[in-house]
TIMAR-734287 format. One record per residue (C-alpha): z, x, y; residue in one letter; residue number from 1. Coordinates in steps of 0.001 Angstrom, whole numbers, plus 500000, padded with zeros to 6 digits. Each point is the difference from the previous one (the first is absolute). Layout:
% TIMAR-734287
<<Z X Y> a NUM>
...
This chain:
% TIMAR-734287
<<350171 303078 650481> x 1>
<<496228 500604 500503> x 2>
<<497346 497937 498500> x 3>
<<497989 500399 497281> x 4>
<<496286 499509 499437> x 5>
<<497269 501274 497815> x 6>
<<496925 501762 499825> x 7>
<<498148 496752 500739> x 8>
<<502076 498834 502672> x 9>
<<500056 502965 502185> x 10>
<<496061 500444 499498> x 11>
<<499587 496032 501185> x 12>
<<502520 501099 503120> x 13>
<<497317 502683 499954> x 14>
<<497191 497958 500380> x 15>
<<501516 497508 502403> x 16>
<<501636 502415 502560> x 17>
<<496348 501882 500224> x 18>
<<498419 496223 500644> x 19>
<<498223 499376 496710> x 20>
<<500010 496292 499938> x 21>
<<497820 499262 496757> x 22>
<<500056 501642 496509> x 23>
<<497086 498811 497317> x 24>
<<500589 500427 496346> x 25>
<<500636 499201 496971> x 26>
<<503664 500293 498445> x 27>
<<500329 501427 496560> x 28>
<<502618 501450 498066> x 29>
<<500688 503548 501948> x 30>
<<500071 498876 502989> x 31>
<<502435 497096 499181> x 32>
<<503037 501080 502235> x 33>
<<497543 500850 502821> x 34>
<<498321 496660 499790> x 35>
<<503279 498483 500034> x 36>
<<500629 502039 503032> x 37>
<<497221 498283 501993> x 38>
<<501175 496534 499084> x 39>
<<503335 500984 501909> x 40>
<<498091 500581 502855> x 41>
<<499416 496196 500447> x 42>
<<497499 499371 503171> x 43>
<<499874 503570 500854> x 44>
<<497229 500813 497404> x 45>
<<497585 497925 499050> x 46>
<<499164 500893 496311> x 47>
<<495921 498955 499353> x 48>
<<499971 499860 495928> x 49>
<<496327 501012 498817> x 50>
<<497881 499309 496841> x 51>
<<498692 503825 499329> x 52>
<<501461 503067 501161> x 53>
<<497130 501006 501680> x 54>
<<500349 496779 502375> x 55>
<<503447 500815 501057> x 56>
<<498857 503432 500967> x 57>
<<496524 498654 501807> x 58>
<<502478 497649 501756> x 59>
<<501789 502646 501242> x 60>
<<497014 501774 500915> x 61>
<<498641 497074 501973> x 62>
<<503558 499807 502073> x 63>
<<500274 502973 500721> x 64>
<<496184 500722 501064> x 65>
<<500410 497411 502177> x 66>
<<502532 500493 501814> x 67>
<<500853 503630 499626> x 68>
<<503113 499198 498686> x 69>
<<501569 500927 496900> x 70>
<<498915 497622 496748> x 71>
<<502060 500121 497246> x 72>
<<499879 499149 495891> x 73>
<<501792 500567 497218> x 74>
<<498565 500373 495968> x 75>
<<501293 500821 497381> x 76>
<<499777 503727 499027> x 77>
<<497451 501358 497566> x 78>
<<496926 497295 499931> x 79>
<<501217 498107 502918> x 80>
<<499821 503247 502237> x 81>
<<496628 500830 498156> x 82>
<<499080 496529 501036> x 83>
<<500452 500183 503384> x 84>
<<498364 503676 500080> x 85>
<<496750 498301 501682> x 86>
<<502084 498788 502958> x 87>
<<501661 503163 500633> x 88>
<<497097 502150 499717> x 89>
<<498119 497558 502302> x 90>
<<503297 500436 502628> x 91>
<<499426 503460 499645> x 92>
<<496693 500076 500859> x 93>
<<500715 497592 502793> x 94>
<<503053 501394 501593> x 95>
<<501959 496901 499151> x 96>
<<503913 500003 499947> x 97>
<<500313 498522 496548> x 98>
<<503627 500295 498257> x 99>
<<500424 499550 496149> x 100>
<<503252 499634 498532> x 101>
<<500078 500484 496394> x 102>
<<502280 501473 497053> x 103>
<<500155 501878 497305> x 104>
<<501309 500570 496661> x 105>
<<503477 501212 499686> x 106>
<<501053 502682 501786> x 107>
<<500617 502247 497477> x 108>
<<496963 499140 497849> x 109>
<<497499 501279 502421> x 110>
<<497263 502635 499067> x 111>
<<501609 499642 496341> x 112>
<<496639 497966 498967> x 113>
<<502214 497736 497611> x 114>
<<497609 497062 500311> x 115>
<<502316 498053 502205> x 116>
<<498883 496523 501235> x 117>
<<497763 500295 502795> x 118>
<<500247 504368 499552> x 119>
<<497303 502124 501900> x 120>
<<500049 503593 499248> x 121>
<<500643 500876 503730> x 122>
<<499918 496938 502086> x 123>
<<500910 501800 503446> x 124>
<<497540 502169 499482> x 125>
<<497523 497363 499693> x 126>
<<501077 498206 502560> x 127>
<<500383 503250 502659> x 128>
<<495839 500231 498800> x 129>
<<499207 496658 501582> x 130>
<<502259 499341 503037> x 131>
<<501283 502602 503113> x 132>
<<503662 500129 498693> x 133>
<<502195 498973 497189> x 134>
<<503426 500587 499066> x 135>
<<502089 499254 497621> x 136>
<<503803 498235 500259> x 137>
<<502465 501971 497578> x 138>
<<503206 498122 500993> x 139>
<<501310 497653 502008> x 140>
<<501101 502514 502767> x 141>
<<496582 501033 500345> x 142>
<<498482 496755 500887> x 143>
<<500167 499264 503320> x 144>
<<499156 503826 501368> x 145>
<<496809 499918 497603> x 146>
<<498618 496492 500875> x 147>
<<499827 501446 503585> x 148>
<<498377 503482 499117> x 149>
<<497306 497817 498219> x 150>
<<499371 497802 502892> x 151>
<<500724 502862 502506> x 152>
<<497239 501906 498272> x 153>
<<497724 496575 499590> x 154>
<<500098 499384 503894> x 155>
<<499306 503610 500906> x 156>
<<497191 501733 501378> x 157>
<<496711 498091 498027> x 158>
<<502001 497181 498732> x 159>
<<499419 499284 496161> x 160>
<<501927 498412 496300> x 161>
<<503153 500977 498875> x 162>
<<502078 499146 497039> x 163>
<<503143 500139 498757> x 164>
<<501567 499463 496260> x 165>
<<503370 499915 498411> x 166>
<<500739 500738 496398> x 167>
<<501572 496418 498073> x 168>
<<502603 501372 499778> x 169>
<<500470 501050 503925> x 170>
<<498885 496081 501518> x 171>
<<503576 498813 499215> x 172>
<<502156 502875 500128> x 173>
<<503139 498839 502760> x 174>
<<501488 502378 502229> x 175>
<<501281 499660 503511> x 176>
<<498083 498584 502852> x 177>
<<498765 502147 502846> x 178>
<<497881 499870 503263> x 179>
<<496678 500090 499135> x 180>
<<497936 502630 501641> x 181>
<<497255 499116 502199> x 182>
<<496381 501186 499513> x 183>
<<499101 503052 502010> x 184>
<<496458 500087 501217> x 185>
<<498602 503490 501021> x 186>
<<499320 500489 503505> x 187>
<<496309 499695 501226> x 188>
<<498349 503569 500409> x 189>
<<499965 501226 503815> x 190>
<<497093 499390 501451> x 191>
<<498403 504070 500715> x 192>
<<498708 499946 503381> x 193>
<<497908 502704 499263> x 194>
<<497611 498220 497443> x 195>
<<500389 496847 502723> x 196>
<<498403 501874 502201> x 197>
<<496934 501549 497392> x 198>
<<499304 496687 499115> x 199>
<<499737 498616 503455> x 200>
<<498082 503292 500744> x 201>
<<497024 499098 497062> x 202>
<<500528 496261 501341> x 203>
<<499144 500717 503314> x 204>
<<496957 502194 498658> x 205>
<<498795 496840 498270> x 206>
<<497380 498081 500791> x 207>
<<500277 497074 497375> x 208>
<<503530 500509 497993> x 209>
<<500916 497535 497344> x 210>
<<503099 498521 498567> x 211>
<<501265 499382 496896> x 212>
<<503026 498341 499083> x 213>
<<501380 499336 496193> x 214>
<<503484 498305 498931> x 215>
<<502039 502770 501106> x 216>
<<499270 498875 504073> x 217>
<<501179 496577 498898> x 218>
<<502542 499964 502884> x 219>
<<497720 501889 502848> x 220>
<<497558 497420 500500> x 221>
<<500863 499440 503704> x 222>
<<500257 504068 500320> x 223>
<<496746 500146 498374> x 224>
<<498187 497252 502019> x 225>
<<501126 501757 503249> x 226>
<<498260 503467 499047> x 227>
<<497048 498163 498965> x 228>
<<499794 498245 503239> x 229>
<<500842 503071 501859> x 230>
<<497208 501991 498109> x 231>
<<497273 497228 499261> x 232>
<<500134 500736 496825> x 233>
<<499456 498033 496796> x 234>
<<502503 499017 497842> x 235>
<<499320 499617 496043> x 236>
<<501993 499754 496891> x 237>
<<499276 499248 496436> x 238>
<<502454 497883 497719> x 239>
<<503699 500397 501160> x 240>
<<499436 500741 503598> x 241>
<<498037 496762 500584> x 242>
<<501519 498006 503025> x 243>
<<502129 502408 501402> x 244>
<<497313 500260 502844> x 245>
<<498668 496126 499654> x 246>
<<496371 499529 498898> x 247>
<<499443 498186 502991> x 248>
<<501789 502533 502449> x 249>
<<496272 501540 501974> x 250>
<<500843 503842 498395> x 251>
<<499888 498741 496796> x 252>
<<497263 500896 497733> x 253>
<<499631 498862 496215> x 254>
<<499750 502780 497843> x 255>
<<496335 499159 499531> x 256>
<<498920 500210 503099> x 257>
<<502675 503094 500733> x 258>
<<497546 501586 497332> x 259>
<<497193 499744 501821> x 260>
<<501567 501249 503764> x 261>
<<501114 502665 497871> x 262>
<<496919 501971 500170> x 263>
<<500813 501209 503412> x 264>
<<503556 500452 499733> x 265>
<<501840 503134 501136> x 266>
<<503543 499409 499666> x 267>
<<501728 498368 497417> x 268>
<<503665 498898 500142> x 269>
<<501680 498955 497381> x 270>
<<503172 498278 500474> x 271>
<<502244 498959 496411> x 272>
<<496749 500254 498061> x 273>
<<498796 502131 496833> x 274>
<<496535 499693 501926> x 275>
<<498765 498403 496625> x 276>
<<497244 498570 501852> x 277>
<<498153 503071 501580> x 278>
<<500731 502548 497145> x 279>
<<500468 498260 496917> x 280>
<<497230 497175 500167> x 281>
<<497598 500611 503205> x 282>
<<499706 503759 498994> x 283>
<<497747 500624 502797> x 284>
<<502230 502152 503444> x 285>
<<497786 500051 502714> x 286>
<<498942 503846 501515> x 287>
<<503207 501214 501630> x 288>
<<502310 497878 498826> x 289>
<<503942 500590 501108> x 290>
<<502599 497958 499040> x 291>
<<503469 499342 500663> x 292>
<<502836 498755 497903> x 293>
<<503370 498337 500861> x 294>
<<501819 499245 496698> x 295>
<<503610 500060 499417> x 296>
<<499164 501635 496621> x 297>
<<499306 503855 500901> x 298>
<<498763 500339 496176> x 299>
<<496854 498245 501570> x 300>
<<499163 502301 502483> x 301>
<<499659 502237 496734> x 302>
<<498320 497628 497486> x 303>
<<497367 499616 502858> x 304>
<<500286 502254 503219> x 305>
<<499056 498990 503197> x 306>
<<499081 502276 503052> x 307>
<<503150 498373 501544> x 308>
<<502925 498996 497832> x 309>
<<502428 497810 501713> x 310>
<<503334 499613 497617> x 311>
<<501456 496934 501344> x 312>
<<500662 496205 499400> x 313>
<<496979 498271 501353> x 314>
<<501714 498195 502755> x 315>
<<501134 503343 501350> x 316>
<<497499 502095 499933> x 317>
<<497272 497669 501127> x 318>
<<502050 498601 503034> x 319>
<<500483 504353 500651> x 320>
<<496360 500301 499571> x 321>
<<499230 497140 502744> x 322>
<<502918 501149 502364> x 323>
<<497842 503992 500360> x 324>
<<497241 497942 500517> x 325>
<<501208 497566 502467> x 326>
<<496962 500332 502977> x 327>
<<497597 500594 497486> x 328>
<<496886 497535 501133> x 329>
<<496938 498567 498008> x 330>
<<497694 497025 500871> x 331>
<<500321 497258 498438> x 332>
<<498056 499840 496272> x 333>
<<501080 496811 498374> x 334>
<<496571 498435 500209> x 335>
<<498744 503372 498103> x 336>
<<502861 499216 497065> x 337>
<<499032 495831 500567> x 338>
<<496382 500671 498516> x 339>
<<500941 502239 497639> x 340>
<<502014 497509 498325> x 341>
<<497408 497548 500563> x 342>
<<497635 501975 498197> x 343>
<<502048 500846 497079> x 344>
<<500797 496291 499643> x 345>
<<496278 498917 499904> x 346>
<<499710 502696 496947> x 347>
<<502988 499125 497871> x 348>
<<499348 496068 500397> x 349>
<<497596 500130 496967> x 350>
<<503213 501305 497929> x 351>
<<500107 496136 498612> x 352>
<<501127 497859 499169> x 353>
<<503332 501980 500522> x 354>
<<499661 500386 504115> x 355>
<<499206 496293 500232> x 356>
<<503503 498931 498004> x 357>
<<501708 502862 501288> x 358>
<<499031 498666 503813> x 359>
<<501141 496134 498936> x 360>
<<503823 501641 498901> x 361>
<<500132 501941 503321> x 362>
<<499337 496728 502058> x 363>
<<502745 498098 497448> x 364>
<<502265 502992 500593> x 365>
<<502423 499745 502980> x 366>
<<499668 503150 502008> x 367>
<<502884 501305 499155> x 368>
<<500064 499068 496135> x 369>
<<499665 502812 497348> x 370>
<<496965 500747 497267> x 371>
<<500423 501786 497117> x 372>
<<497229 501459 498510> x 373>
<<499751 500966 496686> x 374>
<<497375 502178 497895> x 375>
<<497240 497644 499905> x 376>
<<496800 499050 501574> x 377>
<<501470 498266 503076> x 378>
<<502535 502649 500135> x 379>
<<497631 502487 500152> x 380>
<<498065 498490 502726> x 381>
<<502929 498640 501712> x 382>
<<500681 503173 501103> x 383>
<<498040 500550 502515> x 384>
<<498707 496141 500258> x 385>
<<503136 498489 500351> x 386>
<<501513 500072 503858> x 387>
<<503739 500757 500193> x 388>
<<501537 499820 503403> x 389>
<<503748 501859 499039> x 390>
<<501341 502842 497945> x 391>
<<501220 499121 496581> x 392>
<<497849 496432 500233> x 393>
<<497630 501482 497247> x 394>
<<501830 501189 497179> x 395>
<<498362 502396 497432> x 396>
<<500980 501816 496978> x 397>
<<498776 504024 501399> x 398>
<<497626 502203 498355> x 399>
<<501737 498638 496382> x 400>
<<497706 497425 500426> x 401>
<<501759 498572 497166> x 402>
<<498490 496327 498421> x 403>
<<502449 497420 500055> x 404>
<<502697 500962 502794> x 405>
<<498638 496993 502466> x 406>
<<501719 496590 499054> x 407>
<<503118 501242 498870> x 408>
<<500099 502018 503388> x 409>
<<499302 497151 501581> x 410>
<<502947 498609 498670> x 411>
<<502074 502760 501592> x 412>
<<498150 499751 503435> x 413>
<<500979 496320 500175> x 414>
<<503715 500769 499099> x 415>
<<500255 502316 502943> x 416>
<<498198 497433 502447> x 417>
<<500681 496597 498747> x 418>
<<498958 498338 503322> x 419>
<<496318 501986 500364> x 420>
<<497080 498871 497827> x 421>
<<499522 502489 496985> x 422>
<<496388 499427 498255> x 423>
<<499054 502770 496748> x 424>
<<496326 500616 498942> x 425>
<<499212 500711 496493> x 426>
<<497711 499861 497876> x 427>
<<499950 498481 496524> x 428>
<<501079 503402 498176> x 429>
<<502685 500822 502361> x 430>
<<501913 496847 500640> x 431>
<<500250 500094 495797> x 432>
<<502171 502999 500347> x 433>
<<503117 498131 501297> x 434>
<<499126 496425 499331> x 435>
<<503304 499586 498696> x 436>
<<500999 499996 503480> x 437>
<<499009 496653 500728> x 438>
<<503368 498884 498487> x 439>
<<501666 502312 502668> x 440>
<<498525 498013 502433> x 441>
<<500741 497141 498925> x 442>
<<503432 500793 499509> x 443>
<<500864 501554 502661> x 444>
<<498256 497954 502559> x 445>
<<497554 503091 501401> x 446>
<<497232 498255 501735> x 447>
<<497143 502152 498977> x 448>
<<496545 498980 500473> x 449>
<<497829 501303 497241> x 450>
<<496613 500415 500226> x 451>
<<498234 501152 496496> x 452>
<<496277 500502 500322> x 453>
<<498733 499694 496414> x 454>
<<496738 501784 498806> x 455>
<<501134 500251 495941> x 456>
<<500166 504146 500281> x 457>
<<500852 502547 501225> x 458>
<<497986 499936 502408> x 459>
<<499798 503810 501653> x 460>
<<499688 501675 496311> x 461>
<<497596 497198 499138> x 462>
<<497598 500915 503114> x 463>
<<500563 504028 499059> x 464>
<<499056 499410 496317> x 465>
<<496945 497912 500991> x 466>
<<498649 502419 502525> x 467>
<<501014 503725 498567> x 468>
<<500089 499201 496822> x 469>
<<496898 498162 499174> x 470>
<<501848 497103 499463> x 471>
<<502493 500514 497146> x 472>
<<502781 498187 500629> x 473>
<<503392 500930 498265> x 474>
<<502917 497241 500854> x 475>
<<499377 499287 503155> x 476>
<<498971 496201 499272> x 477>
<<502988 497098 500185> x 478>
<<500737 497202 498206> x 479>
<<502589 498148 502642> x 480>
<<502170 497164 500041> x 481>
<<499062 497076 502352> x 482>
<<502064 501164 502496> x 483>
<<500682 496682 501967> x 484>
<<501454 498394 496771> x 485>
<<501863 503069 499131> x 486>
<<501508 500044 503353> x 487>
<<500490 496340 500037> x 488>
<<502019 500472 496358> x 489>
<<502690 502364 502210> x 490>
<<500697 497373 502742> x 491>
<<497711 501539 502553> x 492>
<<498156 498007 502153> x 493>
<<496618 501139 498874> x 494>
<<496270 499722 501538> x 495>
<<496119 500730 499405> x 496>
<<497852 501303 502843> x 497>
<<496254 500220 499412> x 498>
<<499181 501304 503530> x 499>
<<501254 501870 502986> x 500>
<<500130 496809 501874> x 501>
<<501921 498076 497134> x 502>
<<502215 503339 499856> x 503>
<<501035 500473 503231> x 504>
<<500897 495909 500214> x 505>
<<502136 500228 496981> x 506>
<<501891 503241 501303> x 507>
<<500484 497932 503184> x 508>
<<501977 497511 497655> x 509>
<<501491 502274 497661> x 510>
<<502088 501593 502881> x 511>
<<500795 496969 501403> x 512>
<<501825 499143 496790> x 513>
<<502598 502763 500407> x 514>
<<499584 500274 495926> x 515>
<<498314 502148 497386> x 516>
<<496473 499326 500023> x 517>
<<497093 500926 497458> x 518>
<<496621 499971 501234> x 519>
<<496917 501081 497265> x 520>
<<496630 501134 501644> x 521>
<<497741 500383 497450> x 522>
<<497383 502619 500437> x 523>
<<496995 500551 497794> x 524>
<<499955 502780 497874> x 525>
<<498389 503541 501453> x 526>
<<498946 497621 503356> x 527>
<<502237 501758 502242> x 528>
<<498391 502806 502278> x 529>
<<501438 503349 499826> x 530>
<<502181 501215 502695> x 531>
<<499842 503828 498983> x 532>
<<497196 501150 502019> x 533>
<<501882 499110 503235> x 534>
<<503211 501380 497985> x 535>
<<498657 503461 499337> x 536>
<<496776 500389 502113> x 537>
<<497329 501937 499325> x 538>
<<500354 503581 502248> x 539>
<<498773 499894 503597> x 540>
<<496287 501707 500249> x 541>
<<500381 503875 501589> x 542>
C-alpha cells in the first residue's frame, strides 16, 4: 500500500532533496497545510519567522546573494506576495536564486474576481513580471515535477527568482507518494573556438586592455586573475563584482582610478558584467574602442554588442581565452596600476566624513567578513571606498538600488554564514524600512552588527533638492527615534559612536559578542561630502 502525502509535503521533500536548508516566512491561513509541512521536516529546515513580508524576502535575498545558493520564503498570496515584490525585483536585477512559495485562492475561484480573501486579479501574472520563472501547482501529482522546472529554470544560464503557488485548496490535497524529481540545470554553452580566437586576436593587438568583471564571474575569480596576470592588465568592477579579484591583488584597480587609465584603453573585456560602469555612468569610450563580452546570457551580446561576443559561463570562457593565449608576454605594470590607485585614493579621501568611518569598519572587519551596503551615503561611497578581498563579501541590492534592503539582508547573510562576521550600513531612512526586524534578531539569535549612521533625512534627495532645486525641500527631512534606546527596548545590545576611532573600537566588541548589536553614528545634517562626482565623472577632455 503506497503512502500518502500532500501538496505541502512533497514540495518540503522538494525543497530538501534539492538542498534548501532554510525557508523565511510568515504562516497564514493558505498556506496552513504547507506550513505544517515544514514543521514535519524537523532539523532538516530551519524555518526563520519574520516581522514584514518584505524581510522574509530580503532574507532570502541576502542568502542567496551570498552564497549563490538558493534562498527561499514563503507569504501569503495577494499583499504578502505584493510585499515581498521589492525583494524579488531586487533578485532579479541581481541574478539572485530567490524561491517564493505562496498560494492562492481556491482553485476554482481563480480569475473569477469574487473578492476572495487575499484575491489578485492575476497573481501569476504578476509574479512572472517580477521574477525569471513561476509556475503554478494544480494538484498534488504535479508537485514534485514543477518544483524542479522552477528551480531547474532558476539555476540556469543567468541565474535569477522563481516562485511557485498552490491554490488553498491544492496545499492539502493527499494522493500517493512518489520520487521526487531532481532539478535539471541546462548545460553551459560550448565554448566557440572561433570567437576564442577573435578575441585573443584584438587582445594580442592591444596595447593596454582592461577588465571588467560584475556578479555573473562570481565563481572565475582565479580564471580571471590568471588572464590578468598573463596580460598585465587591470582588473575593475563596480558593485557585485567587488572581491572576486581582491583589492589588494597588484592588477586590481578601483573603479576610480580604472576611470582615469581608461583614457588610453584599447580593449575592453567584459567578463559577467552589464558594463554599467563604462556605458551607463562614465559615458566617455576612448578613440577605437573594442570590446569583448563573455556572458552566459547571449541576450547581452544583443542589449549591448561587443566586437567579440563570447557566450559562455565566465569560468569557461575566460580560462579558454587564457589557454589561446598561453605564451603571450608583457612586462610587468603593477607599479603603473599601484599609483593609479594611489592617486585616486588621495582624491576621494575628502568624500568625509564617510571614507574616514568607512576605513575604521574595514580595519574592525575580519578579512573575510561580509558588508552590506545599502542606498545611503556610506553605501554610496562604500562602493568604491570600501576594500573587499572575496566574491560575494560585499553584498548589494543591483541597479534596483532599492532603500531599505540592507539590514534585513543582513539578516539573511548571517543565516547563511553564522560563523563569519556580518556588519550592514544604513543610514537613518533605510534601516526604518525593516526595523521590525530587530525582533528577528533577537529571536532568532542572528548576530548582526548594525551600523545606522543618522543625519535626520534623507540624505541624497536632501543634497539634490538643496543644490538643483534652489533649496526647496519636499520630505526629505527626519524626525528619528533615538536609535540606541530603541534598539536597547528589543534586547539588542546597543551602542553610540561619535567617531571613526570610537566606531571601529565598538565594532571590535560588537563581534566579539557573537550577538545582535546596534551601533548609532550620528552625522550632522547635509555635512556629508558627496560621492557622485567620483560616481559619475565628468567626461574625459578630447
Amino acid at each position: 500500500m503506497s503512502t500518502k502525502e500532500t501538496t505541502g509535503q512533497a514540495i518540503t521533500r522538494s525543497l530538501v532533496a534539492h538542498g534548501i536548508d532554510t525557508v523565511f516566512g510568515i504562516p497564514g491561513a493558505h498556506m496552513y497545510d504547507f506550513n505544517d509541512a515544514l514543521y514535519d521536516a524537523g532539523d532538516k529546515i530551519r524555518f526563520i519567522h519574520t516581522r514584514h513580508e518584505q524581510g522574509a524576502a530580503y532574507m532570502a535575498y541576502g542568502y542567496a546573494k551570498s552564497t549563490g545558493r538558493i534562498g527561499a520564503f514563503t507569504v501569503v498570496p495577494g499583499p504578502g506576495v505584493l510585499n515581498s515584490g521589492a525583494a524579488l525585483c531586487t533578485a532579479y536585477g541581481a541574478n539572485a536564486p530567490v524561491l517564493c512559495i505562496t498560494g492562492n485562492i481556491i482553485s476554482h475561484l481563480i480569475g473569477r474576481g469574487r473578492g476572495q480573501l487575499h484575491e489578485l486579479p492575476d497573481q501569476l501574472a504578476t509574479l512572472r513580471g517580477i521574477t525569471k520563472t513561476a509556475e503554478r501547482i494544480n494538484h498534488q501529482s504535479e508537485a514534485g515535477p514543477v518544483m524542479a522546472g522552477v528551480i531547474g529554470k532558476m539555476l540556469s544560464g543567468r541565474q535569477g527568482p522563481g516562485a511557485i503557488e498552490a491554490p488553498w485548496d491544492v496545499f492539502g490535497q493527499s494522493g500517493p507518494e512518489t520520487d521526487i524529481p531532481g532539478a535539471t540545470r541546462a548545460p553551459h554553452p560550448t565554448v566557440n573556438p572561433d570567437q576564442i580566437a577573435a578575441a585573443a586576436a584584438l587582445i594580442s593587438g592591444a596595447s593596454n586592455p582592461m577588465i571588467m568583471v560584475g556578479g555573473g564571474a562570481a565563481d572565475a575569480g582565479a580564471e580571471i586573475t590568471e588572464l590578468a596576470e598573463l596580460l598585465q592588465a587591470p582588473v575593475t568592477s563596480h558593485r557585485s563584482g567587488k572581491g572576486i579579484v581582491a583589492d589588494d591583488h597588484p592588477n586590481y584597480l578601483n573603479f576610480v582610478a580604472a576611470y582615469e587609465y581608461w583614457k588610453k584603453v584599447d580593449v575592453l573585456i567584459g567578463i559577467g558584467s552589464r558594463l554599467e560602469l563604462q556605458f551607463m555612468r562614465w559615458k566617455w569610450l576612448p578613440k577605437a574602442l573594442k570590446f569583448i563580452r563573455i556572458d552566459i546570457d547571449p541576450t547581452e551580446m544583443v542589449r549591448l554588442k561587443p566586437d567579440v561576443g563570447i557566450v559562455s559561463d565566465a569560468r569557461d570562457g575566460t580560462q579558454a581565452l587564457a589557454d589561446a593565449l598561453a605564451g603571450f608576454s608583457r612586462e610587468d605594470r603593477t607599479r603603473e596600476f599601484a599609483e593609479f590607485n594611489e592617486e585616486a585614493r588621495s582624491r576621494f579621501s575628502a568624500v568625509q566624513p564617510q571614507l574616514a568611518y568607512l576605513d575604521a569598519i574595514r580595519e574592525a572587519l575580519p578579512r573575510d567578513g561580509f558588508f552590506v551596503e545599502e542606498v545611503s551615503q556610506m553605501g554610496f561611497t562604500a562602493r568604491f571606498a570600501f576594500p573587499v578581498y572575496g566574491p560575494r563579501r560585499y553584498v548589494t541590492c543591483g541597479y534596483q538600488d532599492n532603500l531599505g534592503f540592507g539590514f534585513n539582508t543582513a539578516l539573511g547573510v548571517k543565516v547563511a554564514h553564522p560563523d563569519k562576521a556580518v556588519i550592514s550600513v544604513s543610514g537613518d531612512g533605510g534601516f526604518m524600512f525593516g526595523v521590525q526586524e530587530l525582533a528577528t534578531a533577537v529571536q532568532h539569535k542572528i548576530a548582526v552588527v548594525a551600523i545606522v549612521f543618522n543625519n535626520s533625512a534623507y540624505g541624497n534627495v536632501l543634497r539634490d533638492q538643496k543644490q538643483t532645486y534652489k533649496g526647496r525641500t519636499l520630505g526629505s527631512d527626519l524626525t528619528n527615534p533615538d536609535f540606541v534606546a530603541l534598539g536597547e527596548s528589543f534586547g539588542i545590545r546597543s551602542f553610540k559612536a561619535t567617531s571613526p576611532g570610537e566606531l571601529r573600537d565598538i565594532v571590535k566588541k560588537a563581534l566579539s559578542l557573537d550577538e545582535p548589536v546596534l551601533i548609532e553614528v550620528p552625522v550632522e545634517k547635509g555635512s556629508e561630502a558627496s560621492p557622485w562626482p567620483f560616481i559619475h565623472p565628468a567626461p574625459h577632455a578630447e
